[in-house]
C-alpha positions as CSV (number, residue, x, y, z in Angstrom):
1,X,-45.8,16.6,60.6
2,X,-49.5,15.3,61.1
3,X,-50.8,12.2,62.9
4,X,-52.1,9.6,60.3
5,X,-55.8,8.7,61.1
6,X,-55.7,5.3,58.3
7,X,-57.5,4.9,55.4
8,X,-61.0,6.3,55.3
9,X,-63.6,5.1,54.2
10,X,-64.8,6.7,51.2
11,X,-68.5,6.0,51.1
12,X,-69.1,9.5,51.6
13,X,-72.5,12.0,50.8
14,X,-72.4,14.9,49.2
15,X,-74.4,17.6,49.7
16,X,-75.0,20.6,47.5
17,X,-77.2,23.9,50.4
18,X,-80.4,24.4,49.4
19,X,-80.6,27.5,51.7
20,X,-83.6,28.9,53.4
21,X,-83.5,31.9,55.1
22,X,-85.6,35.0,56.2
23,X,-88.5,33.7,54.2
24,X,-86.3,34.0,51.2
25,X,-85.5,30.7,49.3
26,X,-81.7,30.5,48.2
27,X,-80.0,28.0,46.3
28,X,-75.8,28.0,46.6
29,X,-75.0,25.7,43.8
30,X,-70.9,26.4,44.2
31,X,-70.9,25.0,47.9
32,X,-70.0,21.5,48.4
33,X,-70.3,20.0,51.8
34,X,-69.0,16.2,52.5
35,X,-69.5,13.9,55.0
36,X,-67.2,10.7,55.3
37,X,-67.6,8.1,58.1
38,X,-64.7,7.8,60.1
39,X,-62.4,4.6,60.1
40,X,-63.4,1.5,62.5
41,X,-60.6,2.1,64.8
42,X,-61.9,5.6,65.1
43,X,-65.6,4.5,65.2
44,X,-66.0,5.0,69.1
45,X,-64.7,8.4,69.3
46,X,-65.5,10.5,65.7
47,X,-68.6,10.5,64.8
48,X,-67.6,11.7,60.7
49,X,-65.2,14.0,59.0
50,X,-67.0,16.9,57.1
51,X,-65.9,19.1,54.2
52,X,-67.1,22.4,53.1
53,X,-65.7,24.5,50.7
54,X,-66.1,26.7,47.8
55,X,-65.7,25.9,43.9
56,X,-64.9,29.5,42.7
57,X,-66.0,32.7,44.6
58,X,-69.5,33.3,45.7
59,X,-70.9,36.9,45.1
60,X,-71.9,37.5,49.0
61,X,-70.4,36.4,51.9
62,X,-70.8,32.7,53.0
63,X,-73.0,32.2,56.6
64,X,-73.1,29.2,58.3
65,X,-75.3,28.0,60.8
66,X,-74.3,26.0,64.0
67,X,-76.7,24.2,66.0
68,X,-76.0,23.1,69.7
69,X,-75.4,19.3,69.7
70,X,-72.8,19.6,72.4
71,X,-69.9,17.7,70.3
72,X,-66.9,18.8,70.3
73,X,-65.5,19.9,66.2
74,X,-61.4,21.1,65.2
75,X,-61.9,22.6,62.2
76,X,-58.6,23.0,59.9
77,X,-58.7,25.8,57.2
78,X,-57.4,24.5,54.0
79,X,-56.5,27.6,52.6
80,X,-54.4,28.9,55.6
81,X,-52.5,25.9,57.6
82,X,-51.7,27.9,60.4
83,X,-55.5,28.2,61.1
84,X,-57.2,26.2,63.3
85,X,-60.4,26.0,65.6
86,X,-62.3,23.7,68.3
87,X,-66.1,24.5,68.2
88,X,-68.5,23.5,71.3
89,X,-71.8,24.7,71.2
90,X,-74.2,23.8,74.2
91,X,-76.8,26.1,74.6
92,X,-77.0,28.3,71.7
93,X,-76.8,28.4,68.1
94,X,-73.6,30.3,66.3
95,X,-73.6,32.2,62.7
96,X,-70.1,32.0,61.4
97,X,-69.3,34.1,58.4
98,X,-67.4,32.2,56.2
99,X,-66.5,34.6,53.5
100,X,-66.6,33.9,49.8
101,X,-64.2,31.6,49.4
102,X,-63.0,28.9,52.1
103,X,-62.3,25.2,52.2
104,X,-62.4,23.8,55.7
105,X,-62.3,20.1,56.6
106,X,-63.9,19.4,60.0
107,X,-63.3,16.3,62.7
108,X,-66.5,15.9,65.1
109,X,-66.4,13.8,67.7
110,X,-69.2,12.2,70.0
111,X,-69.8,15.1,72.9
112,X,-70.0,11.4,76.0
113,X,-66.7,10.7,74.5
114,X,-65.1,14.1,75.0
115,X,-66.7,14.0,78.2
116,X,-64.7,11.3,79.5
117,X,-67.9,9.2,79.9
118,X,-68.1,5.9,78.3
């Protein structure tokens, strides 16, 4: 059974990666990444609700790139329910391969919030 979080609100932005990396310039058309703000009841604690998944099968791995912003992420895998993560990164940046095929929809929260500050 899973908690119900309300309507959403749908104004979303949709991103296609226009990758950089090592000097070489990459473009991964068949990644889609999604933000959606969260509901007003949620406002104070989730900062958005993030998407990013896969349209068909890449030809190389997947990497992504997490920065440090000290908020706190769980991260549910769409294509296996019995995975699922929390992500905090304070000091240091985190490469997570990804595969070539995932679908994961992320909630991030505000890092004072999770702190217990106000």
């Amino acid at each position: 059974m899973g908690v119900g979080i309300g309507p959403l609100n749908l104004e979303s932005t949709a991103h296609m990666y226009d990758i950089k990396g090592n000097g070489i310039e990459k473009t991964v058309q068949s990644v889609q990444f999604v933000e959606v703000k969260p509901p007003n009841h949620l406002s104070g604690v989730v900062h958005r609700f993030l998407e990013l998944k896969t349209d068909g099968v890449l030809a190389n791995d997947y990497r992504f790139h997490a920065l440090p912003d000290a908020c706190t992420y769980i991260v549910f895998d769409q294509l296996n329910k019995k995975i699922t993560g929390v992500s905090k990164l304070r000091a240091v940046s985190e490469e997570f391969n990804l595969g070539q095929t995932f679908h994961f929809v992320n909630v991030r929260f505000f890092a004072r919030r999770m702190a217990g500050r106000p």
